[in-house]
C-alpha positions as CSV (number, residue, x, y, z in Angstrom):
1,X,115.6,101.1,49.0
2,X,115.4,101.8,52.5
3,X,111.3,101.8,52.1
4,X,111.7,98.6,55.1
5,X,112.8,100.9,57.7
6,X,110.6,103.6,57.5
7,X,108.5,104.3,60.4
8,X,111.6,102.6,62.9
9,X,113.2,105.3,65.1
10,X,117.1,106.0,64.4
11,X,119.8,103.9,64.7
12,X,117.0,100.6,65.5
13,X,116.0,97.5,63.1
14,X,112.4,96.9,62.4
15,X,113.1,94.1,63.8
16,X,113.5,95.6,67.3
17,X,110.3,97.3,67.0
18,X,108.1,97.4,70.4
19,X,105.1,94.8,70.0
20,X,101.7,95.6,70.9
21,X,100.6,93.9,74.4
22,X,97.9,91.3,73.9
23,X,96.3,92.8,77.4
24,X,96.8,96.4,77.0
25,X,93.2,97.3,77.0
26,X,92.7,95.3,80.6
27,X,96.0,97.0,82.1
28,X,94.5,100.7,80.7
29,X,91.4,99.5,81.9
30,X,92.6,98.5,85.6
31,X,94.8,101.3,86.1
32,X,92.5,104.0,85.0
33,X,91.9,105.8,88.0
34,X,88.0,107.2,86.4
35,X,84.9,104.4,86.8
36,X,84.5,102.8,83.6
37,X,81.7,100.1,82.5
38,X,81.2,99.1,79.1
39,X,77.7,97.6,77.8
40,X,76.4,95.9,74.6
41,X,74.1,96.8,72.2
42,X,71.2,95.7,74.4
43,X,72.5,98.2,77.4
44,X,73.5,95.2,79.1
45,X,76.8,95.8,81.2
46,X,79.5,93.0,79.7
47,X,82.4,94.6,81.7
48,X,83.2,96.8,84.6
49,X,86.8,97.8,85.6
50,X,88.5,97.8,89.4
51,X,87.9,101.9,90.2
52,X,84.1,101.5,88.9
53,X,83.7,98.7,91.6
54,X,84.6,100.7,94.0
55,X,83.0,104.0,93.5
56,X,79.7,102.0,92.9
57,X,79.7,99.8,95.6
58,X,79.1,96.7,93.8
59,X,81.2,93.7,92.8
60,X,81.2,92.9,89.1
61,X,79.3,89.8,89.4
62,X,76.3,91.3,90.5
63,X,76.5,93.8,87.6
64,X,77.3,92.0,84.6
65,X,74.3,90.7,82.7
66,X,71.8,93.7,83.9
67,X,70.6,96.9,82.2
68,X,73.0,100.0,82.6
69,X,69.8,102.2,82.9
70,X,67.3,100.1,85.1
71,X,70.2,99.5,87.3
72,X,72.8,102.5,87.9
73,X,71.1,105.8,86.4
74,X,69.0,108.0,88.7
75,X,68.1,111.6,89.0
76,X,67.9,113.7,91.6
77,X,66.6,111.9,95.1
78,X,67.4,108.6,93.3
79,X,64.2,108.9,91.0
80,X,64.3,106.1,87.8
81,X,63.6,108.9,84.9
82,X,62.3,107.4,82.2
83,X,65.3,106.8,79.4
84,X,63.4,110.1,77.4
85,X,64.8,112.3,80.4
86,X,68.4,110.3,80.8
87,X,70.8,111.9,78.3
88,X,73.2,109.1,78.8
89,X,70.5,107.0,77.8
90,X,69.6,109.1,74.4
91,X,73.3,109.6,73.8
92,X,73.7,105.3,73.9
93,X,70.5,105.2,71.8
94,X,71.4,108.1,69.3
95,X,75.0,105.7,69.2
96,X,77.0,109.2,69.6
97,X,79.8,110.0,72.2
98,X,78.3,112.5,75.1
99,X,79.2,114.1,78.2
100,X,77.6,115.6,81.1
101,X,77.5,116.4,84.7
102,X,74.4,116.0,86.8
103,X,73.4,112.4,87.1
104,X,73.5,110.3,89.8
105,X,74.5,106.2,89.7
106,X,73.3,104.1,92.5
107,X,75.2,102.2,94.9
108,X,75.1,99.0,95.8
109,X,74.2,100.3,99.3
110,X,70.9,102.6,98.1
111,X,73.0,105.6,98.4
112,X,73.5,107.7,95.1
113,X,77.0,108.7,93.7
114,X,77.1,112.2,91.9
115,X,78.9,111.5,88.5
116,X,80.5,113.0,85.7
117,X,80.6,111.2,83.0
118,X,81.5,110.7,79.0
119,X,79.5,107.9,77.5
120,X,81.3,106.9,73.6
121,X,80.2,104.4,71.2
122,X,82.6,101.1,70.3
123,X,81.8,98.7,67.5
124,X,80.9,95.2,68.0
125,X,80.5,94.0,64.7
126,X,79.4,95.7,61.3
127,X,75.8,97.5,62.3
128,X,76.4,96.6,66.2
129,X,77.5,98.9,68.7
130,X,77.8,99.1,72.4
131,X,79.3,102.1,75.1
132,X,81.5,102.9,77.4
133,X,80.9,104.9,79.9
134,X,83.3,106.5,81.8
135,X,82.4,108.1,85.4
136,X,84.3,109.7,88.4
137,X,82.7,111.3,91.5
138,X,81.7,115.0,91.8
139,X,81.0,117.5,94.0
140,X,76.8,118.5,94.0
141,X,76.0,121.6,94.2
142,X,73.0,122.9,96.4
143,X,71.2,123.7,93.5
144,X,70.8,121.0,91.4
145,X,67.7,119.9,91.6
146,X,66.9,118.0,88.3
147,X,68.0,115.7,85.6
148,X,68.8,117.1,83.2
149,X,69.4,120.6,84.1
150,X,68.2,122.3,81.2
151,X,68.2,126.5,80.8
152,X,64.4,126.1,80.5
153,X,63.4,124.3,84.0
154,X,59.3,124.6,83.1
155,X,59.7,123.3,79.5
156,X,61.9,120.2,81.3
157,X,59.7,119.6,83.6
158,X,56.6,119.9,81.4
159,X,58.1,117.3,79.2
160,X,59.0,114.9,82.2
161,X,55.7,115.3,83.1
162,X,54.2,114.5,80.1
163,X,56.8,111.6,79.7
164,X,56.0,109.7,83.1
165,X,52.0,110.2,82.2
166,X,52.0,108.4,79.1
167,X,54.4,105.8,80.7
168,X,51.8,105.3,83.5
169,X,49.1,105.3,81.2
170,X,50.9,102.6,79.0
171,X,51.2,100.7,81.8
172,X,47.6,100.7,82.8
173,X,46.3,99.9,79.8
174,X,49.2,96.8,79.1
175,X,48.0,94.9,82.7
176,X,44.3,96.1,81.7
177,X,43.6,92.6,80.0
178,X,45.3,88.9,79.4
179,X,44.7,88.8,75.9
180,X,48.0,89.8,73.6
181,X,46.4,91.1,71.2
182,X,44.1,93.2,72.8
183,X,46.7,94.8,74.7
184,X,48.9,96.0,72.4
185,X,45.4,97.3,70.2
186,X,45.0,99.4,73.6
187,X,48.7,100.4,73.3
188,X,48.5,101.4,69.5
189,X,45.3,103.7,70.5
190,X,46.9,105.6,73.1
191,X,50.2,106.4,71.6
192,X,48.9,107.4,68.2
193,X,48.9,110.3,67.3
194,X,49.9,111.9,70.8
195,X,53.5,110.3,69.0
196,X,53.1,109.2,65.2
197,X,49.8,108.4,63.2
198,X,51.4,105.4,62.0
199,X,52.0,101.8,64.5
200,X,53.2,98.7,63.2
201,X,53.6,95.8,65.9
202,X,55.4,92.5,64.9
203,X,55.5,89.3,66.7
204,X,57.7,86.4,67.1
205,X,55.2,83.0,68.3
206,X,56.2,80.0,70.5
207,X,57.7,78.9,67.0
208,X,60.0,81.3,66.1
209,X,57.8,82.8,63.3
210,X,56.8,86.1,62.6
211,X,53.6,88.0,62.1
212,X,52.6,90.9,61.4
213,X,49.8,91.5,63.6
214,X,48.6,95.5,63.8
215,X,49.1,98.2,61.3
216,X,47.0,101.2,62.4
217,X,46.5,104.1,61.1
218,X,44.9,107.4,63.0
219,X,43.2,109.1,60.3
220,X,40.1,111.5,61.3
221,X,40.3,111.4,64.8
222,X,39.4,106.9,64.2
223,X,41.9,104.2,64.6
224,X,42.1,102.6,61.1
225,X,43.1,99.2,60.9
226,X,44.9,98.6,57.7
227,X,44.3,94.7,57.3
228,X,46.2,94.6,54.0
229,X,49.3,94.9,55.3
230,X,49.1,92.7,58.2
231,X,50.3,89.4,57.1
232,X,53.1,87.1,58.1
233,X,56.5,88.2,57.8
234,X,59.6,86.2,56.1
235,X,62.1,84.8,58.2
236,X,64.2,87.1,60.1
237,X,67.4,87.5,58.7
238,X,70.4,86.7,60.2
239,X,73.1,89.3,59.3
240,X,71.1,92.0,57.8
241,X,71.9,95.4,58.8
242,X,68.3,96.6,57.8
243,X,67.0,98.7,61.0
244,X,64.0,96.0,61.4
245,X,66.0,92.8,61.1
246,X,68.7,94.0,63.7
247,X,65.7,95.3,66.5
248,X,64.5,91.5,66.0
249,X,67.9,90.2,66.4
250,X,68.1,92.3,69.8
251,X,69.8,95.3,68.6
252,X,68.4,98.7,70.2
253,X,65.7,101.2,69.6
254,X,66.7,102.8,66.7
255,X,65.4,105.6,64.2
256,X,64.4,104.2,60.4
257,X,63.5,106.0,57.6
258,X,62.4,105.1,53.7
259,X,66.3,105.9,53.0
260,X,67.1,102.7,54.5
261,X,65.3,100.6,52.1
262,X,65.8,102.4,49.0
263,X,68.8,100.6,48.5
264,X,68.7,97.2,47.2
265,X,67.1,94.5,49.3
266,X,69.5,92.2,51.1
267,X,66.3,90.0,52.5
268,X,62.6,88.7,51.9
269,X,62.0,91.7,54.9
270,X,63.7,94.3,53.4
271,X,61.3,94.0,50.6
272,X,58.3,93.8,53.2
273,X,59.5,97.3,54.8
274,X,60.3,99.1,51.2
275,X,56.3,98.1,50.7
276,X,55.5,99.5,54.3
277,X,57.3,102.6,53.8
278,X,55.8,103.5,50.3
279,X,51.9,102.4,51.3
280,X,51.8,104.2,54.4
281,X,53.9,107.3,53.5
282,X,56.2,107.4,56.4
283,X,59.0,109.6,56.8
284,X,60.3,109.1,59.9
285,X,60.0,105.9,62.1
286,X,61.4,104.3,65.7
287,X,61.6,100.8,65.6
288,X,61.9,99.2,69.2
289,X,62.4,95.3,70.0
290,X,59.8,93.8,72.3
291,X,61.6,92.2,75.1
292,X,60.6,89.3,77.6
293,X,62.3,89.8,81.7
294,X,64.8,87.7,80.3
295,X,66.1,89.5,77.3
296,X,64.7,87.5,74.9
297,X,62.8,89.7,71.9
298,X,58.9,88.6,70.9
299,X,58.5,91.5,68.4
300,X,58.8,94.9,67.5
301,X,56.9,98.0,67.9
302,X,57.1,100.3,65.1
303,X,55.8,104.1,65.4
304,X,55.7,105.9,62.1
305,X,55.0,109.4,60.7
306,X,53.6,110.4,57.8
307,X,51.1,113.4,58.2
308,X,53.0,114.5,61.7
309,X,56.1,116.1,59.8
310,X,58.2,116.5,62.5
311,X,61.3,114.2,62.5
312,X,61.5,111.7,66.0
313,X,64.3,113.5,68.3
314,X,66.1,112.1,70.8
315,X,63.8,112.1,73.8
316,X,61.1,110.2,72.0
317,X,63.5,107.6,70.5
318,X,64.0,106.9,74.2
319,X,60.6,107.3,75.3
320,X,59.6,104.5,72.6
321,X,62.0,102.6,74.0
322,X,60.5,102.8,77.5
323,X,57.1,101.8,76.1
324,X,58.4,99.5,74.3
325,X,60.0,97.7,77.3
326,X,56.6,98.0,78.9
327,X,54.8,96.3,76.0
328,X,57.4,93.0,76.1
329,X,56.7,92.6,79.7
330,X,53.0,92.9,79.1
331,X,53.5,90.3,75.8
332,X,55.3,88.2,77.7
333,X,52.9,88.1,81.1
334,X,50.0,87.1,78.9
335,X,52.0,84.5,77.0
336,X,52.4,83.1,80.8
337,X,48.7,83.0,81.2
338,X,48.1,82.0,77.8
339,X,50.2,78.7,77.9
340,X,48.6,78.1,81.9
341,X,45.4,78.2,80.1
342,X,46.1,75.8,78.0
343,X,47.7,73.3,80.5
344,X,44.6,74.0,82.6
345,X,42.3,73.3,79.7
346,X,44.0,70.4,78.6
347,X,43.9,69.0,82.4
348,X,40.8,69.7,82.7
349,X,39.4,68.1,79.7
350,X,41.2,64.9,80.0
351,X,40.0,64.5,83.4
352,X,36.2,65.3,81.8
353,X,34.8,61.9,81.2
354,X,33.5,60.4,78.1
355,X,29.7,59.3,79.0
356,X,28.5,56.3,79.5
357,X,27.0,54.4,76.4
358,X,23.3,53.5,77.2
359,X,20.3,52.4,75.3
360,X,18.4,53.4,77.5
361,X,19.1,56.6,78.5
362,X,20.1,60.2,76.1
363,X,22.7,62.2,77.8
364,X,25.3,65.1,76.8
365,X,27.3,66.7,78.6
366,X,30.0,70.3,77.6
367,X,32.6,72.3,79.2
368,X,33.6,75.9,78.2
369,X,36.6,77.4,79.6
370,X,36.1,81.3,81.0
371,X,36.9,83.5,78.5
372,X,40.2,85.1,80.4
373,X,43.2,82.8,80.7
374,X,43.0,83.6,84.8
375,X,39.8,82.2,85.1
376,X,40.4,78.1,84.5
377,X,40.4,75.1,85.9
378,X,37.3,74.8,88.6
379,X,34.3,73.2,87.1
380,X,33.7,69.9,86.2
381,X,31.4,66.9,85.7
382,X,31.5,63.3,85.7
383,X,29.5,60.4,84.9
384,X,29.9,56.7,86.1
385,X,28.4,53.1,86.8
386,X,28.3,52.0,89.9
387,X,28.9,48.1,90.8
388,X,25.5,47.7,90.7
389,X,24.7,49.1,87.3
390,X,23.1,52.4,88.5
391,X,24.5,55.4,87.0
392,X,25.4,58.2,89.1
393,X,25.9,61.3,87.7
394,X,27.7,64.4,89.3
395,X,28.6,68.1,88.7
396,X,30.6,70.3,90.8
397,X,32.9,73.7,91.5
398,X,35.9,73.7,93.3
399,X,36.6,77.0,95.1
400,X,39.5,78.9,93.0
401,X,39.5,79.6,89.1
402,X,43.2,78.7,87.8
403,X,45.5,75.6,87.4
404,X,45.5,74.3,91.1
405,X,42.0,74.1,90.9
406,X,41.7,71.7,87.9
407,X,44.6,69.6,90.5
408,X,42.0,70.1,93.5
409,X,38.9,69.0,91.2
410,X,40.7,65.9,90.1
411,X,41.6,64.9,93.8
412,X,37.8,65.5,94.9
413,X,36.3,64.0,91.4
414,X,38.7,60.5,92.2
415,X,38.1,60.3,95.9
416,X,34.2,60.7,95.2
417,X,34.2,57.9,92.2
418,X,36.6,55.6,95.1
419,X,34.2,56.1,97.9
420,X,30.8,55.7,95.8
421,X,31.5,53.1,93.6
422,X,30.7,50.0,95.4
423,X,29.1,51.1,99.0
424,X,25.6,50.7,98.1
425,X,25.0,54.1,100.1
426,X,22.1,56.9,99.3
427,X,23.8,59.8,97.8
428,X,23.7,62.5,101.0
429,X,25.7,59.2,103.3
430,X,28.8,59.2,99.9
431,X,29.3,62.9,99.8
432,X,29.3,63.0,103.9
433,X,32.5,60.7,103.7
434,X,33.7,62.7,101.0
435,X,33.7,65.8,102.7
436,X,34.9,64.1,105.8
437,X,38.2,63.0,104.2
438,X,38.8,66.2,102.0
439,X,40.0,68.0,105.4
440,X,43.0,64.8,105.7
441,X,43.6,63.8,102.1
442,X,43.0,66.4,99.7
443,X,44.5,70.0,99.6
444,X,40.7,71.1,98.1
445,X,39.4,73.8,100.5
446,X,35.9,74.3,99.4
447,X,33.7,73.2,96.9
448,X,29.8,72.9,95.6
449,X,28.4,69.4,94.4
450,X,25.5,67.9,92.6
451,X,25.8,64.1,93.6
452,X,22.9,62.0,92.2
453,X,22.2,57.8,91.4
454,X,19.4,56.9,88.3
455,X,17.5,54.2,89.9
456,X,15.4,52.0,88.0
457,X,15.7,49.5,84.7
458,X,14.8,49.3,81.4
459,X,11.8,51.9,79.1
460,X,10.0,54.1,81.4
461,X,9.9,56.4,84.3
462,X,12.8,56.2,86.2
463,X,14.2,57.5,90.0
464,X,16.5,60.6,90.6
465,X,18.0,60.6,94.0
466,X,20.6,63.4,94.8
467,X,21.8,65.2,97.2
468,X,23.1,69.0,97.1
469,X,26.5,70.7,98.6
470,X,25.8,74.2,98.3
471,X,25.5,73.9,94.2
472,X,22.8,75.5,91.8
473,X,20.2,73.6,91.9
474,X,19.4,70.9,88.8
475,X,16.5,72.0,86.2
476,X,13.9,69.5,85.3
477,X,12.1,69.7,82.0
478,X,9.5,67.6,80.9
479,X,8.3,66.8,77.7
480,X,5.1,69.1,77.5
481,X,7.7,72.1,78.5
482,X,7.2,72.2,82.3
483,X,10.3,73.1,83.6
484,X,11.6,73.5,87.5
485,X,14.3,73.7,89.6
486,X,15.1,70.8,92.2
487,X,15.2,72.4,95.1
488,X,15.3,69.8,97.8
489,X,18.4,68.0,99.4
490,X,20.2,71.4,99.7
491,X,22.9,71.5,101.9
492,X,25.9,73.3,103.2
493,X,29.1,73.0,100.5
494,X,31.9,70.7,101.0
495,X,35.6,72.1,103.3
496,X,33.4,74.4,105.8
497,X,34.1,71.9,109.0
498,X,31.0,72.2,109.9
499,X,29.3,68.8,111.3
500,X,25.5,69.4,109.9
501,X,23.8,66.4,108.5
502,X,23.1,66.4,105.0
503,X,19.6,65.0,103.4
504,X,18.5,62.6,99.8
505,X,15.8,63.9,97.9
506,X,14.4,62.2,94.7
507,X,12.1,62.7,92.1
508,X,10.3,60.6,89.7
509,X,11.6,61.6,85.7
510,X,8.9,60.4,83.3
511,X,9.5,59.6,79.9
512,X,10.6,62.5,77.7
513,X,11.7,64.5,80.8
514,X,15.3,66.0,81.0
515,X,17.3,66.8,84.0
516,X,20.0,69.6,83.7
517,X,22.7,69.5,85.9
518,X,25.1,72.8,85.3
519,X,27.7,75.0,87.0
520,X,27.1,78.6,88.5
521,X,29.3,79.6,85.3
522,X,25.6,79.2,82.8
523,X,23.9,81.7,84.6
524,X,26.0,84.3,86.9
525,X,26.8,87.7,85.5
526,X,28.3,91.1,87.3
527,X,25.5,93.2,86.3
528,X,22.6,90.6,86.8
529,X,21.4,88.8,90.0
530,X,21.5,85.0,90.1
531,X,18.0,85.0,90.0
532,X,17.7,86.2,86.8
533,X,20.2,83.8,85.2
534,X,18.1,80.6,86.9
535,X,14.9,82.2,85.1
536,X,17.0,83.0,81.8
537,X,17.7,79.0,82.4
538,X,14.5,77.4,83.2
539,X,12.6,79.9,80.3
540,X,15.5,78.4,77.5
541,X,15.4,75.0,78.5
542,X,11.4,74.6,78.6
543,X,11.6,76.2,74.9
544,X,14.3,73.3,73.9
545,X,12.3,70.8,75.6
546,X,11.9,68.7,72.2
547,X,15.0,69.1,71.0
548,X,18.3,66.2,71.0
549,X,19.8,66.5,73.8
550,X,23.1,67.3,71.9
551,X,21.3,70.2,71.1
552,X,20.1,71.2,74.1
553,X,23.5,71.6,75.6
554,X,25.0,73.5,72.8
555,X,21.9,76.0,72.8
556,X,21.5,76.4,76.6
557,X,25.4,77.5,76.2
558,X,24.5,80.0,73.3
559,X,22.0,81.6,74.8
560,X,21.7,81.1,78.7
561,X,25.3,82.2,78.9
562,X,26.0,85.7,79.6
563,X,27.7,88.2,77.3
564,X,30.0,89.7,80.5
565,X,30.7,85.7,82.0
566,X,34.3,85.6,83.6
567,X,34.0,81.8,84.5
568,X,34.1,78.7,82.9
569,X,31.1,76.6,82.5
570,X,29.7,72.6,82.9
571,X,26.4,71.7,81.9
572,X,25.1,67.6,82.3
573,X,22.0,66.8,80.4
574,X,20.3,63.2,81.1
575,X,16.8,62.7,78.8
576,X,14.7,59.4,80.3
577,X,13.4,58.6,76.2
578,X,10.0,58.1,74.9
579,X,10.1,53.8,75.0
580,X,9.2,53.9,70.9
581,X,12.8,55.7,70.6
582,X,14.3,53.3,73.3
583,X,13.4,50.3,70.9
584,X,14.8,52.1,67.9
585,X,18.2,52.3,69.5
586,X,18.5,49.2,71.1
């Protein structure tokens, strides 16, 4: 009796009872006369109120979307500290309410705004939280000179040195190579154990699946990698609140520990980590998503202690969390050259011609992409008939090593094959129209060329006429083992604008001889001349002088090639056979 009206002032029915305004939290919001912004889990600002406009100088719109840190938070003289010097940024990562009151936000007009400022968690969902921060103008005084303004200035700005030189470090060694792999192995090797003996890396691929791909371990002054445990990784779940699973589904850098998965396992990855934690020993780990520039995560870096008995603090949960931003960016800039690699390659080889059949000629050709995903798309060969029957036979290098040259070479390789095909014309008069309508119809700039016709019919000696745009020159081989470059019919490469004439020089090719016709690719090195590389060629090639011609191309490749090549390579081989093996395969 009387249990419906408790709670309702005096004298008025429950019915009478003030209801809650649907838009409270926008009218607090907008009349608050303190800056307020409010990000989610991924420090990304969702909302900024009216007063926050205008003490930062910025409309909402060009706000909303980007990281609170990268964006707004500066230290004295408008430096970016890393987030392990920011204490709003280790109070948002620790997912603790904080105050403070010497940091400066940037305005949208470069100039800084001194702040005060309470930053205080807010749930999203169950596991997920995001901040507000709440700010309002103060008044500098003349000594503040850093950020944050500890009572020990040389132990602050010892550890914001230290802070910025592994981040600069980290950075080096990230852009330091194309290869994925290879530069997070360079990552792992320079943050343990200056941070944890223990790094895990995950990856997400082009597929959505994930791997394990590095679990190192610093042990006696070696990087150990523990090849057990790399493997690949269950499906990531969606709606775990395991610390692992939430950094793969975006959520921020975060502290883990075995407690975590001593509980039962909600997931096929839960189990995974349980096994991580007891193998490796760990007792304190940061787990930090690997992010792309557009927010999208490829993986997580995990660093892990286990003889290091210290616990992680604050400043290195964000200073993981810098690296780890530095290591997405990396991940995804060699994923970018990865994928133009393969487009390239792909291009390339499509463009690369099947040979000829004959009966009455052997030949083989191969192409090798360079070994660095920069360093594609240039070389090339082709092989044809002309309307006459004669086969002409090219090899060539357009200037530039990367996916518009493949474009270029397939505009020079189609023009060439138009132009030859059915004028009757010596090699040296073909490429001299070619290289006069590069300059109006192709955006080529430069390029070397081999350009050479196969006169003569049926078993026997035949008649190799060329002609040679500033290219290496062809090898001939004979049967005995004699073997010599083709020096003649030299001339200046194509796109110089330069009217010289250019000149046809031929040879004879007796039976059992073989001509090799190969890009600059087979035999250049950085720590060897040119010279050496042709004599590396011609000493090979008169050993292989026996062998199929199949084989000849695959061994020239194995062992001409140097160790330290950056380039991609062609190689042509055309064998005029013995007539005994002409009638076997006719």
């Amino acid at each position: 009796m009387g249990s419906n009206h408790q709670g309702a002032p005096r004298g008025e029915s429950p019915s009478r009872l003030p209801r809650a305004d649907p838009d409270l939290a926008r009218k607090v919001l907008a009349g608050l006369d303190v800056g307020v912004y409010m990000t989610d889990d991924r420090e990304q600002i969702i909302a900024v109120n009216p007063r926050g406009e205008e003490l930062l100088g910025r409309p909402v719109s060009s706000m909303l979307g980007h990281n609170a840190h990268d964006l707004l938070h500066r230290g004295a003289g408008g430096v970016l500290l890393p987030r392990a010097q920011c204490q709003l940024m280790k109070a948002f990562l620790k997912g603790r309410a904080a105050h403070g009151g010497n940091k400066w936000f940037l305005r949208g007009d470069g100039t800084l705004l001194p702040v005060v400022w309470m930053i205080t968690p807010y749930e999203i969902d169950e596991g997920t939280t995001g901040a507000a921060v709440l700010f309002h103008e103060r008044v500098p005084h003349d000594d503040e000179i850093t950020d944050p303004a500890p009572t020990d200035h040389v132990a602050a700005l010892t550890s914001l040195a230290d802070s910025l030189s592994l981040l600069a470090e980290a950075t080096s060694v990230l852009t330091s190579t194309l290869q994925v792999k290879e530069a997070l192995w360079r990552l792992v090797r320079l943050v343990t154990p200056r941070l944890a003996d223990w790094a895990v890396v995950d990856l997400v691929n082009e597929l959505g699946e994930l791997e394990r791909v590095l679990v190192v371990h610093h042990e006696d002054d070696r990087h150990v990698r523990v090849s057990g445990l790399q493997r690949s990784m269950p499906p990531i779940p969606e709606a775990s609140p395991m610390p692992l699973s939430r950094v793969l589904r975006g959520a921020p850098t975060t502290r883990v520990s075995p407690r975590d998965y001593r509980r039962p396992p909600d997931s096929d990855m839960a189990v995974v980590q349980r096994e991580l934690f007891e193998r490796t020993g760990m007792h304190s780990a940061i787990a930090a998503p690997l992010r792309g520039p557009r927010g999208s995560i490829l993986g997580a870096l995990t660093l892990g202690r286990a003889d290091q008995h210290r616990d992680f603090d604050t400043t290195e949960l964000a200073l993981v969390d810098d690296l780890a931003r530095q290591a997405g960016l990396a991940v995804d800039n060699a994923r970018l050259y990865e994928r133009q690699q393969r487009v390239a390659e792909t291009m390339q080889r499509y463009l690369l011609p099947p040979l000829p059949k004959s009966s009455e000629l052997e030949t083989a050709a191969r192409y090798h992409p360079a070994p660095y995903s920069s360093q594609v798309g240039g070389d090339w060969y082709d092989a044809f008939l002309l309307s006459d029957g004669i086969p002409a036979l090219v090899i060539g290098d357009v200037v530039g090593h990367d996916l518009q040259a493949a474009a270029h070479m397939a505009q020079i390789r189609n023009m060439l094959r138009a132009l030859a095909w059915d004028s009757g014309e010596p090699p040296s008069r073909v490429v001299c129209r070619l290289d006069r309508a590069m300059g109006h119809i192709s955006e080529a700039s430069m390029a070397t060329m081999v350009f050479a016709r196969l006169e003569g019919r049926g078993p026997g000696p035949r008649l190799l006429r060329w002609t040679n745009a500033g290219h290496p020159p062809p090898l001939l081989v004979t049967g005995d083992g004699r073997a010599r470059f083709l020096d003649d019919g030299h001339g200046l490469l194509l796109g110089t604008d330069l009217a010289s004439p250019r000149a046809d020089a031929a040879v004879e090719l007796p039976v059992a001889s073989t001509v090799v016709f190969y890009t600059d690719g087979l035999i250049e090195s950085p720590r060897h001349s040119v010279d050496e590389g042709m004599a590396r060629l011609r000493r090979h090639a008169a050993e292989l002088a026996r062998h199929p011609v199949d084989d000849l191309c695959d061994l020239l490749v194995e062992r001409v090639r140097p160790s330290d090549n950056d380039d991609d390579v062609a190689l042509i081989a055309l064998r005029v056979p013995e007539p005994d093996r002409v009638s076997a395969t006719s």
